[in-house]
C-alpha positions in Angstrom: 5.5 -4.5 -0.1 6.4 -4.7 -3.8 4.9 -8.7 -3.6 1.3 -6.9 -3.5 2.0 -5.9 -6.9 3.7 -8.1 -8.7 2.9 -11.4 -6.4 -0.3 -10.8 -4.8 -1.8 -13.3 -2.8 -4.5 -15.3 -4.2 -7.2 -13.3 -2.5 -5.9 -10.1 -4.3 -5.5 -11.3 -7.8 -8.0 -9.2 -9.8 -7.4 -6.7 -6.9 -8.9 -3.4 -7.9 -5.7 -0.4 -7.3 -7.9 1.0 -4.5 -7.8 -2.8 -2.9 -4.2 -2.6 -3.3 -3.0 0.4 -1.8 -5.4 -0.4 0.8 -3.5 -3.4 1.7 0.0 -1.6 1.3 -1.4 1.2 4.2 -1.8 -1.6 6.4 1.9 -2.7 6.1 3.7 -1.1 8.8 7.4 -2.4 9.2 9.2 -2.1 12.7 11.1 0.9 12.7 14.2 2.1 11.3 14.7 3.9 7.9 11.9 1.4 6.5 9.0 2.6 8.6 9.8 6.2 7.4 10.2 5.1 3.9 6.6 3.3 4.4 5.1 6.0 5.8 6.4 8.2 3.3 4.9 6.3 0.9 1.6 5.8 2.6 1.3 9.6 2.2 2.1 10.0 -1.6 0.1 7.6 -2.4 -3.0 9.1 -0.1 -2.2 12.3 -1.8 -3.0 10.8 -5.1 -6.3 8.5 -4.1 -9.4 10.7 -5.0 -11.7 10.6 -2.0 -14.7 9.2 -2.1 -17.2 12.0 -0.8 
């Protein structure tokens, strides 16, 4: 997940944050500790993303 940030792929260089963390919601690893740690995540960073209403 970190390569969206600091390795994105060529169709997300210039990536607005908003584009970003879009991309990193849509990451869901395969169970285990990492799905929780990704989902966790996915939730703090929703909490922080102003909505757009």
């Amino acid at each position: 997940m970190s390569d969206l940030v600091f390795h994105p792929s060529d169709d997300l260089r210039g990536a607005s944050a908003e584009q970003i963390v879009d991309e990193a919601l849509k990451y869901r690893p395969k169970g285990g500790a990492a799905a929780r740690a990704a989902d966790r995540l996915a939730r703090e960073i929703g909490a922080r993303i102003p909505s757009k209403s």
